[in-house]
Backbone atoms as SQL, in Angstrom:
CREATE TABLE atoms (id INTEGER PRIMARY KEY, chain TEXT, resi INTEGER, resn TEXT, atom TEXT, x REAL, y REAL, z REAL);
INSERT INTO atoms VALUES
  (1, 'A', 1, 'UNK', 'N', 2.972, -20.196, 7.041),
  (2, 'A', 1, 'UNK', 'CA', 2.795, -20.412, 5.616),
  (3, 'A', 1, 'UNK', 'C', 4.026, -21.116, 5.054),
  (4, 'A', 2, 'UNK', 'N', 3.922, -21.793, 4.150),
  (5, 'A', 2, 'UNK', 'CA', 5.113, -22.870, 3.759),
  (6, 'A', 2, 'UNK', 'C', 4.607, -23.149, 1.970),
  (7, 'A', 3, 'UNK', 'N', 5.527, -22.912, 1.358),
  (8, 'A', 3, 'UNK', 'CA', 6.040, -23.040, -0.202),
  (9, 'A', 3, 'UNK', 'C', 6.943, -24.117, -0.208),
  (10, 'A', 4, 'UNK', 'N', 6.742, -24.889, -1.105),
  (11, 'A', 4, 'UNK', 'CA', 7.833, -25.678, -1.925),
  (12, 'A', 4, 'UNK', 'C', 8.305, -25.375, -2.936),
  (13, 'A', 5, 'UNK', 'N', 7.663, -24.789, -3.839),
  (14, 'A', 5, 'UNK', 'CA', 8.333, -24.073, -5.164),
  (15, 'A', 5, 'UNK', 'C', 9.910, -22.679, -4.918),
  (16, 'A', 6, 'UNK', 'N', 10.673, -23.009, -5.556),
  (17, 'A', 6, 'UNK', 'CA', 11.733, -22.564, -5.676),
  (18, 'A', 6, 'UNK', 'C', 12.084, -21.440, -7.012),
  (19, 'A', 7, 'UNK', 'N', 12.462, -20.031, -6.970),
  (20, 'A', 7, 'UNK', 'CA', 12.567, -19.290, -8.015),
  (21, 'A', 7, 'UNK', 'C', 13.745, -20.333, -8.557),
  (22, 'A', 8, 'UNK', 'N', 13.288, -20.436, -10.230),
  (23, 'A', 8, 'UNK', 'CA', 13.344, -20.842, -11.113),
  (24, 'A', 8, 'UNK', 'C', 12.831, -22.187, -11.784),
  (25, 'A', 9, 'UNK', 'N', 12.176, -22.798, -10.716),
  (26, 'A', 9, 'UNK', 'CA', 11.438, -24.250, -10.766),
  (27, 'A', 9, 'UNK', 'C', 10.779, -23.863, -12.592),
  (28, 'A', 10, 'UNK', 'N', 10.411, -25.020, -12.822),
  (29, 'A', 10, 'UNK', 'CA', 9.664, -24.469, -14.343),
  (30, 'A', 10, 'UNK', 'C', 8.900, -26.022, -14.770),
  (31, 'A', 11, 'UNK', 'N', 8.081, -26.124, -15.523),
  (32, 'A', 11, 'UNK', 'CA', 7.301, -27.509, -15.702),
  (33, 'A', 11, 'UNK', 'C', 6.622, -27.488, -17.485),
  (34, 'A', 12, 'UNK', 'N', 6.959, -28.174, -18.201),
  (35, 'A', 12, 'UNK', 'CA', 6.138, -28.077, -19.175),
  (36, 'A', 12, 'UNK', 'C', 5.403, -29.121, -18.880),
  (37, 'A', 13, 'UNK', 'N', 3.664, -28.409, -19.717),
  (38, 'A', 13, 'UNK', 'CA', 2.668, -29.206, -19.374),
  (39, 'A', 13, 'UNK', 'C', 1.857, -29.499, -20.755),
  (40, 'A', 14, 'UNK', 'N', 0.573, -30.104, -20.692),
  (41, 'A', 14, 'UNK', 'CA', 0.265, -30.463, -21.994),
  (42, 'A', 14, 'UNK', 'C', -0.250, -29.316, -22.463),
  (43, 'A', 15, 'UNK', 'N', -0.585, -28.284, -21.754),
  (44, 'A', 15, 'UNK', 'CA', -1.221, -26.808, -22.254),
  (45, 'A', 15, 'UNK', 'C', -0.414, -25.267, -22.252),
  (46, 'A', 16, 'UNK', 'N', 0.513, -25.824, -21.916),
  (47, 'A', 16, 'UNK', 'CA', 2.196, -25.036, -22.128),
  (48, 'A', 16, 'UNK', 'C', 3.026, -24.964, -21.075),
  (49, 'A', 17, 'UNK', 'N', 3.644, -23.857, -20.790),
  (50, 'A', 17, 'UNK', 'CA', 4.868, -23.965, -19.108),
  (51, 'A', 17, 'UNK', 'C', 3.839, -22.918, -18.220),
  (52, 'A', 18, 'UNK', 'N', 4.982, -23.219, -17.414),
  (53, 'A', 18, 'UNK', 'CA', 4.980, -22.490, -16.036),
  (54, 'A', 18, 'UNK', 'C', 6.405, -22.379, -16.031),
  (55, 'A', 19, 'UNK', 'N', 6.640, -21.331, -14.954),
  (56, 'A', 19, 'UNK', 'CA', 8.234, -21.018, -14.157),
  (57, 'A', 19, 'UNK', 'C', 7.701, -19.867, -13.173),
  (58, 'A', 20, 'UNK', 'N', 8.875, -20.153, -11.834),
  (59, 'A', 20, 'UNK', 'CA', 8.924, -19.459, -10.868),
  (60, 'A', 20, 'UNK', 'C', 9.526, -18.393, -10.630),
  (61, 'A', 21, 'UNK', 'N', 9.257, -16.963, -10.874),
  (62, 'A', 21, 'UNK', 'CA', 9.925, -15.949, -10.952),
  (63, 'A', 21, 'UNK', 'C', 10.472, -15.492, -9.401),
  (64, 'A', 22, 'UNK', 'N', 9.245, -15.498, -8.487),
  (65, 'A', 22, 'UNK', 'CA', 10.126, -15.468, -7.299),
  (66, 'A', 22, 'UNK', 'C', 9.115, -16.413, -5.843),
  (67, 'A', 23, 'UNK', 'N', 9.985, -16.353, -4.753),
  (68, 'A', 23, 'UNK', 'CA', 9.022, -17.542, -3.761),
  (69, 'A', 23, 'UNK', 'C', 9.668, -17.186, -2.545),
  (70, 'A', 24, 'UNK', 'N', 8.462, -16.954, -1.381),
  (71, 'A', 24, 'UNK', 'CA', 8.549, -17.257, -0.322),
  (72, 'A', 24, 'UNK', 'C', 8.371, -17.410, 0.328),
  (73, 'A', 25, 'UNK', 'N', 7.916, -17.521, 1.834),
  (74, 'A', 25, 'UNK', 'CA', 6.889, -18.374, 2.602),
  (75, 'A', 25, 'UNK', 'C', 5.586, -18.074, 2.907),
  (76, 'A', 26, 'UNK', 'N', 5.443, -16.853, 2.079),
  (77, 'A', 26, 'UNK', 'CA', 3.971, -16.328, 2.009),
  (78, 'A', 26, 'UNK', 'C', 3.327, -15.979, 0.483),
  (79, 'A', 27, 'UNK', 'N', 4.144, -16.355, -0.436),
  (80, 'A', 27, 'UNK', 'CA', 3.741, -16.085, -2.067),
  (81, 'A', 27, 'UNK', 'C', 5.003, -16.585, -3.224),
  (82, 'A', 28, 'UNK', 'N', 4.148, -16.934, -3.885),
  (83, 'A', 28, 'UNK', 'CA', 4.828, -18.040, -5.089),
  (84, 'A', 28, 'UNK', 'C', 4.437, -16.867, -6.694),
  (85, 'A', 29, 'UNK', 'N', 5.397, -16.692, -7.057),
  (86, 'A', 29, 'UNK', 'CA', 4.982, -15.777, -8.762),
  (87, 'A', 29, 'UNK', 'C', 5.507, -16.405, -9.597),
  (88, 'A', 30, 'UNK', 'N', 4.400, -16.759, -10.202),
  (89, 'A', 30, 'UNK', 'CA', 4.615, -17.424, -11.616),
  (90, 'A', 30, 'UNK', 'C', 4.768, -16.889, -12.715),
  (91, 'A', 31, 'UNK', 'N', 5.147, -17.342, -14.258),
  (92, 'A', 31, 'UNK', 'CA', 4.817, -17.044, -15.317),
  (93, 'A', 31, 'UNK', 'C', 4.445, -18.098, -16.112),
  (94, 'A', 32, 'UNK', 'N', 3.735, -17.998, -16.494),
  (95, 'A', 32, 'UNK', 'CA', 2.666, -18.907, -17.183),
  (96, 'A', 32, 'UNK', 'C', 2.226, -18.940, -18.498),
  (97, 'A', 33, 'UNK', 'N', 2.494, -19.404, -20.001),
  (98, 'A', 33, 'UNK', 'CA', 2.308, -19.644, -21.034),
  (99, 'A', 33, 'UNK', 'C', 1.409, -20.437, -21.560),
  (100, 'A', 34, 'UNK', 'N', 0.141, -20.268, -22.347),
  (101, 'A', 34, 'UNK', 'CA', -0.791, -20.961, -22.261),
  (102, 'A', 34, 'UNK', 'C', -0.679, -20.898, -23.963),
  (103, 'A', 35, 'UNK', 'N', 0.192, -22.118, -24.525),
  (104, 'A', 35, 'UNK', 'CA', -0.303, -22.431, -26.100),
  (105, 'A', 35, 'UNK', 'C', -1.535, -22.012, -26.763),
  (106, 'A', 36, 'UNK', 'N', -1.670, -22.083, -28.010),
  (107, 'A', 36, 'UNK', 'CA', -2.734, -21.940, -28.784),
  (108, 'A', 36, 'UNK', 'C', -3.688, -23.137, -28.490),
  (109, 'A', 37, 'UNK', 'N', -5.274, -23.041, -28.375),
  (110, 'A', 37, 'UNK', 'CA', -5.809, -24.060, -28.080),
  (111, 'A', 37, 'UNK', 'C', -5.684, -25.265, -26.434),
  (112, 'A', 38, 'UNK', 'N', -4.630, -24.131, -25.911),
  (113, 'A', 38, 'UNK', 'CA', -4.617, -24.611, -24.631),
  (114, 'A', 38, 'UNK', 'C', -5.835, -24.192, -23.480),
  (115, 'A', 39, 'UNK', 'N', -5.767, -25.335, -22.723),
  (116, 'A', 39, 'UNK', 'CA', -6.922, -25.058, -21.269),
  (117, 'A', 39, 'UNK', 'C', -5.981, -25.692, -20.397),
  (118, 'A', 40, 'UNK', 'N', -6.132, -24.944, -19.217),
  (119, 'A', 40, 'UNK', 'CA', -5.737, -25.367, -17.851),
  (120, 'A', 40, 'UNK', 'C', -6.777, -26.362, -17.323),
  (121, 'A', 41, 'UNK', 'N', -6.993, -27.594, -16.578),
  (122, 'A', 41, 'UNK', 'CA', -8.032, -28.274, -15.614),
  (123, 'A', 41, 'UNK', 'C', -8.729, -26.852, -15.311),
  (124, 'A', 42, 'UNK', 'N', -10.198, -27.478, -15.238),
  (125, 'A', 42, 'UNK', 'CA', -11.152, -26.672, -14.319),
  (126, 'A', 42, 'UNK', 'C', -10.620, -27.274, -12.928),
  (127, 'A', 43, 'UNK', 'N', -10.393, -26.455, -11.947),
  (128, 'A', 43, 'UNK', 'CA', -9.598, -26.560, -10.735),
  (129, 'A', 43, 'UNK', 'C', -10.134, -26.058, -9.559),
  (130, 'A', 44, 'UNK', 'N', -9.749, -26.499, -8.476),
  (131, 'A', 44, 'UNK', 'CA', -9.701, -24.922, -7.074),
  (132, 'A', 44, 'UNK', 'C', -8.653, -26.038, -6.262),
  (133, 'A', 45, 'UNK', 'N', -8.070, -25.021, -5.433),
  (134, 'A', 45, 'UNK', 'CA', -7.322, -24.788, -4.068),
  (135, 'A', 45, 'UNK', 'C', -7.801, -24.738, -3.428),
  (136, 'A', 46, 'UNK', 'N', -7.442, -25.464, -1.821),
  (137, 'A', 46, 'UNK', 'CA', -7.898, -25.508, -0.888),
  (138, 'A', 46, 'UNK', 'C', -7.364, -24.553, 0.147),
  (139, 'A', 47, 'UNK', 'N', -6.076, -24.254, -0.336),
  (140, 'A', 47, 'UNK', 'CA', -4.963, -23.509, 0.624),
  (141, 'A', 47, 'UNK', 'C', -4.293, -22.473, -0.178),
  (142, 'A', 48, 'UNK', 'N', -4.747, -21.615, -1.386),
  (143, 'A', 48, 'UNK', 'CA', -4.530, -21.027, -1.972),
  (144, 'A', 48, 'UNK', 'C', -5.207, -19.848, -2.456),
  (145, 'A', 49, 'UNK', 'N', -4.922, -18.809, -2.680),
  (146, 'A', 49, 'UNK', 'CA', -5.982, -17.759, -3.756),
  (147, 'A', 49, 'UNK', 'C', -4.860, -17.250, -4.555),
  (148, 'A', 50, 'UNK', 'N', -4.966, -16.512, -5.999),
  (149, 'A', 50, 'UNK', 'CA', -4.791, -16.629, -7.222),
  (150, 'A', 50, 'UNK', 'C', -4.841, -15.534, -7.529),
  (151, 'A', 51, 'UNK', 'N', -4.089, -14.351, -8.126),
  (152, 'A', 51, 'UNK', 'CA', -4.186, -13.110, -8.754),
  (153, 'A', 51, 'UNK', 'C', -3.597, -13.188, -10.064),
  (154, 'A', 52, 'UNK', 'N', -4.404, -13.250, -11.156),
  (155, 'A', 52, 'UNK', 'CA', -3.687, -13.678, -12.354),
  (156, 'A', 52, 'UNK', 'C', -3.762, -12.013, -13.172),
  (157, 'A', 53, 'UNK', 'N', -2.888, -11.719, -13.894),
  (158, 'A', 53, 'UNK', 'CA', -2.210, -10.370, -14.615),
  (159, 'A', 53, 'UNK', 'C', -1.899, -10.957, -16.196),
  (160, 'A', 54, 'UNK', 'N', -2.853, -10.801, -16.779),
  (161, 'A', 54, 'UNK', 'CA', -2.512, -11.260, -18.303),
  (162, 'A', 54, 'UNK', 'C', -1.856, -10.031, -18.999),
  (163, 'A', 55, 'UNK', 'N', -0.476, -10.291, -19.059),
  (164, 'A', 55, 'UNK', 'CA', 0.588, -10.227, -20.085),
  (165, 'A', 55, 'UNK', 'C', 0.663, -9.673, -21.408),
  (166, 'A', 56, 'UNK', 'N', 0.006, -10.613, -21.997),
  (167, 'A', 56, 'UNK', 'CA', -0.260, -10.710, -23.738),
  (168, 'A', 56, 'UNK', 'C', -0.766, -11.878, -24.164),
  (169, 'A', 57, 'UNK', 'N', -1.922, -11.576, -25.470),
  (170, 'A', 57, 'UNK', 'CA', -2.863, -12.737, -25.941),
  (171, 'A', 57, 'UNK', 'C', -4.265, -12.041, -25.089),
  (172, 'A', 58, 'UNK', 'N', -5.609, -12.849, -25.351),
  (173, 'A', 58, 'UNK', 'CA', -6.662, -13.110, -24.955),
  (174, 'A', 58, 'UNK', 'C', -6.768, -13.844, -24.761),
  (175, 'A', 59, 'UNK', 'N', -7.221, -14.314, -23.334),
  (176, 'A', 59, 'UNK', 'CA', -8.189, -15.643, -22.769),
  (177, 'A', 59, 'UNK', 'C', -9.322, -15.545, -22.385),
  (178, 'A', 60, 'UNK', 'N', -9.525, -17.093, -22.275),
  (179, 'A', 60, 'UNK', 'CA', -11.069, -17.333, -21.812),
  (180, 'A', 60, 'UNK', 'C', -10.733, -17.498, -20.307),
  (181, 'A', 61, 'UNK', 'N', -11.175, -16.964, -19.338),
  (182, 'A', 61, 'UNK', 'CA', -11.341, -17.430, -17.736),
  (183, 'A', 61, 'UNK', 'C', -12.927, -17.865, -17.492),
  (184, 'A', 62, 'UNK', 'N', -12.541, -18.922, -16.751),
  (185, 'A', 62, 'UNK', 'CA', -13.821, -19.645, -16.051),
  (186, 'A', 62, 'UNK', 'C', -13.768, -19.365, -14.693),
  (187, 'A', 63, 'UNK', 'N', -14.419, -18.782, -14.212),
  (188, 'A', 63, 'UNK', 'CA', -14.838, -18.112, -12.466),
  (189, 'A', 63, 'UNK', 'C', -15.948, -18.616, -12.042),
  (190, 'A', 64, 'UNK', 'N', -15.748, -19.761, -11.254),
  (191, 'A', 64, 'UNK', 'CA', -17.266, -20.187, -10.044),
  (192, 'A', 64, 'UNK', 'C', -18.343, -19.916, -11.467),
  (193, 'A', 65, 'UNK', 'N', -18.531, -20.609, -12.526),
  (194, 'A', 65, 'UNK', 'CA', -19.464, -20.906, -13.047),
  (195, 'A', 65, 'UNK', 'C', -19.554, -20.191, -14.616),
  (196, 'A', 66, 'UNK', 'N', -18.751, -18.802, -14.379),
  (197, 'A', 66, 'UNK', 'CA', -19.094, -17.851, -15.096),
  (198, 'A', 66, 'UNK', 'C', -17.678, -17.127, -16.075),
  (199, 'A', 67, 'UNK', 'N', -18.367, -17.370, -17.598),
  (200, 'A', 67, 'UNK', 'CA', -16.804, -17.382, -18.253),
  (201, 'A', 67, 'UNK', 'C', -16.777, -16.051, -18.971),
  (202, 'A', 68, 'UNK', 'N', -15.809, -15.575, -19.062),
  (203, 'A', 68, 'UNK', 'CA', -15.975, -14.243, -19.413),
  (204, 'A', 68, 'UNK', 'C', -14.192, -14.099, -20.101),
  (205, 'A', 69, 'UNK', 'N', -14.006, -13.456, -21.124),
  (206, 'A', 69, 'UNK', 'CA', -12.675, -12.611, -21.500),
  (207, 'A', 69, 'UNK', 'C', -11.771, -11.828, -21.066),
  (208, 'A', 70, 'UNK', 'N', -10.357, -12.023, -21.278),
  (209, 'A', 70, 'UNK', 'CA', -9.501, -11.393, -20.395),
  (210, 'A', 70, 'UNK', 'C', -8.130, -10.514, -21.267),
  (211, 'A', 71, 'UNK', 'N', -7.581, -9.678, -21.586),
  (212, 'A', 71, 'UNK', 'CA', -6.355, -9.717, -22.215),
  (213, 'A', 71, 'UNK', 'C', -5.098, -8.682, -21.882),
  (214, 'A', 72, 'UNK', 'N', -4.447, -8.074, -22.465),
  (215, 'A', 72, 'UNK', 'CA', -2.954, -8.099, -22.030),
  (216, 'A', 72, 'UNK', 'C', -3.954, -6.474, -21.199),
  (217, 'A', 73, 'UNK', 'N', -3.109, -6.536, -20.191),
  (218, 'A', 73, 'UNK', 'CA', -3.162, -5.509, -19.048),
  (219, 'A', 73, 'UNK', 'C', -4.710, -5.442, -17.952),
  (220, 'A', 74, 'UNK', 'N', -5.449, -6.819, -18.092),
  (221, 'A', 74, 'UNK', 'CA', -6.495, -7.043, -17.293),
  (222, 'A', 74, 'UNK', 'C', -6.082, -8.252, -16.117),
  (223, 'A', 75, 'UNK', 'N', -6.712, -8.260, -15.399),
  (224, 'A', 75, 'UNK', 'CA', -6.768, -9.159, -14.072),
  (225, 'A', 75, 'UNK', 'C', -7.878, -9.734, -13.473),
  (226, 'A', 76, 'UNK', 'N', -7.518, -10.834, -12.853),
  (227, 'A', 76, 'UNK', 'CA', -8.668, -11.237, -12.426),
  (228, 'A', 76, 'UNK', 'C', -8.543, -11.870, -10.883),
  (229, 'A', 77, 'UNK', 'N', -8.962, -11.911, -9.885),
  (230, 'A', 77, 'UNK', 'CA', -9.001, -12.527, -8.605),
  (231, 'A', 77, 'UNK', 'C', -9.588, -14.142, -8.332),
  (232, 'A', 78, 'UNK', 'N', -8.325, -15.010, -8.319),
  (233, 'A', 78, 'UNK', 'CA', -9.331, -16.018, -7.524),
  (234, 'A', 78, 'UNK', 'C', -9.275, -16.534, -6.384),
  (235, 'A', 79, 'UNK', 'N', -10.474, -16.553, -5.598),
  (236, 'A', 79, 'UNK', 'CA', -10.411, -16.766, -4.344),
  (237, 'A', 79, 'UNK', 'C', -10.213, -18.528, -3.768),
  (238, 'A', 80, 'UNK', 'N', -9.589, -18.599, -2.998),
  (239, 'A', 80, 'UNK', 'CA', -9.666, -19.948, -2.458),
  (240, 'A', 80, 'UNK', 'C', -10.753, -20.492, -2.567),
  (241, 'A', 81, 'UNK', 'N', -11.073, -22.231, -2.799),
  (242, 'A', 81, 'UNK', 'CA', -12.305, -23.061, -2.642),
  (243, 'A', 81, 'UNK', 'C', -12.726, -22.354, -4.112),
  (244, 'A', 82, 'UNK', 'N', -12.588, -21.881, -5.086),
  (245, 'A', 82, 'UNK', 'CA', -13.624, -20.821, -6.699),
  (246, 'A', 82, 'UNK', 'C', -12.538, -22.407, -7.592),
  (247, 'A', 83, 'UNK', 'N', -13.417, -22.718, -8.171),
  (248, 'A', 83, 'UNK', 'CA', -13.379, -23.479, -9.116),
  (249, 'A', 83, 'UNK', 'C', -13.215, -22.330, -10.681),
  (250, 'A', 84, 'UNK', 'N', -11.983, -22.770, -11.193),
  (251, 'A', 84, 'UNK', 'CA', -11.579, -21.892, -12.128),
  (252, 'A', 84, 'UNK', 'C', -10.683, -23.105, -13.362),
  (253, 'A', 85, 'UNK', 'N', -10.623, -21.371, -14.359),
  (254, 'A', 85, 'UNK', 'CA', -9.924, -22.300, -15.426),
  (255, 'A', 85, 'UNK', 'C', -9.107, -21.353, -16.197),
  (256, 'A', 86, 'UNK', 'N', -8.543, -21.087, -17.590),
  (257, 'A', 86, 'UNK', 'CA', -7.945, -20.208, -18.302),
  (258, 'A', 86, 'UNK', 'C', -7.844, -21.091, -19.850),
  (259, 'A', 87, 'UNK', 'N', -8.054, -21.139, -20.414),
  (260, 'A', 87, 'UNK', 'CA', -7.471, -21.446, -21.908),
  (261, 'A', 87, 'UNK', 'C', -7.637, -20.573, -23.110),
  (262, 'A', 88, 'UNK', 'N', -7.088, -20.784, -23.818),
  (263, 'A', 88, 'UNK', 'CA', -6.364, -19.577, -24.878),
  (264, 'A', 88, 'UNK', 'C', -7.280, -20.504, -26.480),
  (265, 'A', 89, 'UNK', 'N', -7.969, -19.737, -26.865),
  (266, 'A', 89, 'UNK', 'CA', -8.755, -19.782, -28.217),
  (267, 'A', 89, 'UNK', 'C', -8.364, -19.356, -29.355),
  (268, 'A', 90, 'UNK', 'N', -6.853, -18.490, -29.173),
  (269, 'A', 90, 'UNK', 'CA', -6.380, -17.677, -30.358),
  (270, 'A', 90, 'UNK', 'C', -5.175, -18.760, -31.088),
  (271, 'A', 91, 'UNK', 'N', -4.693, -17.971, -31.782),
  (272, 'A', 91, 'UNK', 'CA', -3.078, -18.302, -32.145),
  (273, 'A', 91, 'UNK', 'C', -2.354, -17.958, -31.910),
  (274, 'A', 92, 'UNK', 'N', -2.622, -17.034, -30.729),
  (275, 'A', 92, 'UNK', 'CA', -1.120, -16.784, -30.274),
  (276, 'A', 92, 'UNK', 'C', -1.145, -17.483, -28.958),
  (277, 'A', 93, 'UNK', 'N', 0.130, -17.078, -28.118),
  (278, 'A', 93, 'UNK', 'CA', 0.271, -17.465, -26.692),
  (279, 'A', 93, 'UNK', 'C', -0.501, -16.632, -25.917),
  (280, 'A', 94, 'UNK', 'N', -1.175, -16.694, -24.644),
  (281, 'A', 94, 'UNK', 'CA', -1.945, -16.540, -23.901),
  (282, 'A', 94, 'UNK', 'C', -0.279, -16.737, -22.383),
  (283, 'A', 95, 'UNK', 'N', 0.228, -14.915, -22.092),
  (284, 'A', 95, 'UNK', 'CA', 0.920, -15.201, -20.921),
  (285, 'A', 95, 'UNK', 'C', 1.017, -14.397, -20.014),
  (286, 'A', 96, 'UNK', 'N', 0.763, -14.794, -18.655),
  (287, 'A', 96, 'UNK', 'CA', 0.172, -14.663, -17.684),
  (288, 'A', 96, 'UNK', 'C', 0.801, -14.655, -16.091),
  (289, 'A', 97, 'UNK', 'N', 0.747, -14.099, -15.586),
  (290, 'A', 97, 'UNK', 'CA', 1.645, -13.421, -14.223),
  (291, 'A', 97, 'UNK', 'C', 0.525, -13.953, -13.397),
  (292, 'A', 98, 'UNK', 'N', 1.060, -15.050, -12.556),
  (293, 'A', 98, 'UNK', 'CA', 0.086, -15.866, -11.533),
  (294, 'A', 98, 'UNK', 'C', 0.779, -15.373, -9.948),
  (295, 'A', 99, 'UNK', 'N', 0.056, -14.772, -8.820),
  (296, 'A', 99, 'UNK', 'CA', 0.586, -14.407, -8.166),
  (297, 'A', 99, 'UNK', 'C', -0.030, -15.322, -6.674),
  (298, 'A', 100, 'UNK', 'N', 0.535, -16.192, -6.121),
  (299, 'A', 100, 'UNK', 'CA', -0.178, -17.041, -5.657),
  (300, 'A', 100, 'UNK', 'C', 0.161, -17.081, -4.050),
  (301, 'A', 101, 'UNK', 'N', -1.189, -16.751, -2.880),
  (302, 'A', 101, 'UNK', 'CA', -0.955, -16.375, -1.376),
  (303, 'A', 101, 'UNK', 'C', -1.748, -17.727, -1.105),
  (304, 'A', 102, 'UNK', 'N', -1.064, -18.145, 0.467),
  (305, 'A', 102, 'UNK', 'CA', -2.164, -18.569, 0.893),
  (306, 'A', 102, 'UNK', 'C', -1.303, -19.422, 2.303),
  (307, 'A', 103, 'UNK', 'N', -1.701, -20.828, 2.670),
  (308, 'A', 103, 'UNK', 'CA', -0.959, -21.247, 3.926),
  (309, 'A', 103, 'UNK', 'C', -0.205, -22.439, 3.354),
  (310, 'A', 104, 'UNK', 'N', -0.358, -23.023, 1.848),
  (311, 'A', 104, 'UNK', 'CA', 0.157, -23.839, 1.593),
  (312, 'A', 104, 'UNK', 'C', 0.459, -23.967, 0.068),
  (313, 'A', 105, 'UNK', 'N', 1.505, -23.362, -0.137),
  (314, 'A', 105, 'UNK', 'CA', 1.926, -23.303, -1.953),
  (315, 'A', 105, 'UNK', 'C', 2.322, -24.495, -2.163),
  (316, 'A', 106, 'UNK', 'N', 1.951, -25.332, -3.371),
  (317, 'A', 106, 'UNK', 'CA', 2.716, -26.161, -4.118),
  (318, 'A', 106, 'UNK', 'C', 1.913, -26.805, -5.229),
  (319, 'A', 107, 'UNK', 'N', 2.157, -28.177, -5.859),
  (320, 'A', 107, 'UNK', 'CA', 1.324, -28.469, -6.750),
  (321, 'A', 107, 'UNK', 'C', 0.190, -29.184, -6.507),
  (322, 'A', 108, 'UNK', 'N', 0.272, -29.784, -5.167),
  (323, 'A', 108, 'UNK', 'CA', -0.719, -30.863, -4.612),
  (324, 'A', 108, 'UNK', 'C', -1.641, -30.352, -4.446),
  (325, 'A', 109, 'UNK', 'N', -1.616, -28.551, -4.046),
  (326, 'A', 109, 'UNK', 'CA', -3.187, -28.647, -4.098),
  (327, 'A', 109, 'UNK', 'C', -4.219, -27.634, -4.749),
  (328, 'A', 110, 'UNK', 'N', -4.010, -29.244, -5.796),
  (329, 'A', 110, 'UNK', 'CA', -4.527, -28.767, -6.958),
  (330, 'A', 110, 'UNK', 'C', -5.943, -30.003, -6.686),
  (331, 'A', 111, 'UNK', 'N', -7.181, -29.777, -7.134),
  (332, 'A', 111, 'UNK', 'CA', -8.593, -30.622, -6.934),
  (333, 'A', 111, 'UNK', 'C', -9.002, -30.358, -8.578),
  (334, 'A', 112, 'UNK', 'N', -8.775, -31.483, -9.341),
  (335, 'A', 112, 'UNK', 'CA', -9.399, -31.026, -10.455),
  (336, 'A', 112, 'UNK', 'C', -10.209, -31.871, -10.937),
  (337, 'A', 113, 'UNK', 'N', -11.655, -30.924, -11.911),
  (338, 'A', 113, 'UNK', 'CA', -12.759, -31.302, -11.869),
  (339, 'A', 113, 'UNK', 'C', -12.679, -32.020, -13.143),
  (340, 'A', 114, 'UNK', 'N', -12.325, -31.084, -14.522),
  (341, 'A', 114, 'UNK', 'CA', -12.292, -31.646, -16.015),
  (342, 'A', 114, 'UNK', 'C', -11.039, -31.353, -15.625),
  (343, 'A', 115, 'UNK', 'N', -10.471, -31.809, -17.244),
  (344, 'A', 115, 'UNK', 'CA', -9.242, -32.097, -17.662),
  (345, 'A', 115, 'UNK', 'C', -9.343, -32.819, -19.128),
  (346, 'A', 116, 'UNK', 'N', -9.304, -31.821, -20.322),
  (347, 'A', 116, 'UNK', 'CA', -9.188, -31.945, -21.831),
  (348, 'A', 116, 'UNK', 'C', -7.889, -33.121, -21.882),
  (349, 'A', 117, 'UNK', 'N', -7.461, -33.488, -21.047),
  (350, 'A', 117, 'UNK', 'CA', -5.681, -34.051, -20.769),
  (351, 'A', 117, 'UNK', 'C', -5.518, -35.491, -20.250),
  (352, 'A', 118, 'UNK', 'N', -6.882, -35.623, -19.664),
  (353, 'A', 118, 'UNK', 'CA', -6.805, -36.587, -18.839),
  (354, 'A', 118, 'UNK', 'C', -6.165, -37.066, -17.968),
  (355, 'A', 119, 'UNK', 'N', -6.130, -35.877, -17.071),
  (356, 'A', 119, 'UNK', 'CA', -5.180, -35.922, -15.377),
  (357, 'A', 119, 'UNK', 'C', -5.827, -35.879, -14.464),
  (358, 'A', 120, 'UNK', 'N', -7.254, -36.370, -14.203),
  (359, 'A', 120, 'UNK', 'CA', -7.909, -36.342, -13.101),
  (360, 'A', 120, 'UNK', 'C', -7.960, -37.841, -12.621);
């Protein structure tokens, strides 16, 4: 298993940050801030699965088809190859503990379907 992400890496994006709390050759932990009116790409990994731990705020998660509500002290599983999403409908921040396994951490593999952003 092999990571490129480094604890403290961090990225602002058009739908808020990310940063790397800790990393290593078998799991990458994120923290993740999702603005007001923010969406992540509808997405999946090829070499990845996804344990997300919402923080504080309510979101919307999109799971393999099916969208459903999430908020501070709920979780959700995503499995490798699951086409997913997260964006935040409120006014507040939407933030989120991404806990990420698999044989190949980094940003490349990322497959995305939409994109409110226009990054596909």
């Amino acid at each position: 298993m092999a990571t490129t992400y480094k604890k403290g890496d961090s990225d602002t994006r058009p739908w808020g940050t990310w940063e790397v709390l800790d990393s290593a050759d078998n799991h990458c932990v994120k923290k993740i801030c999702v603005r007001p009116g923010g969406q992540l790409s509808l997405q999946l990994h090829h070499h990845r699965a996804e344990h997300w731990i919402i923080v504080s705020g309510k979101a919307v998660i999109t799971l393999d088809g099916a969208e459903f509500s999430k908020q501070a002290g709920e979780a959700v599983y995503i499995p490798t190859e699951t086409k997913h999403r997260i964006q935040n409908n409120t006014s507040a921040d939407v933030v989120f503990i991404e806990v990420q396994t698999g044989d190949r951490l980094d940003e490349n593999d990322i497959v995305r379907f939409e994109d409110k952003y226009g990054r596909i």
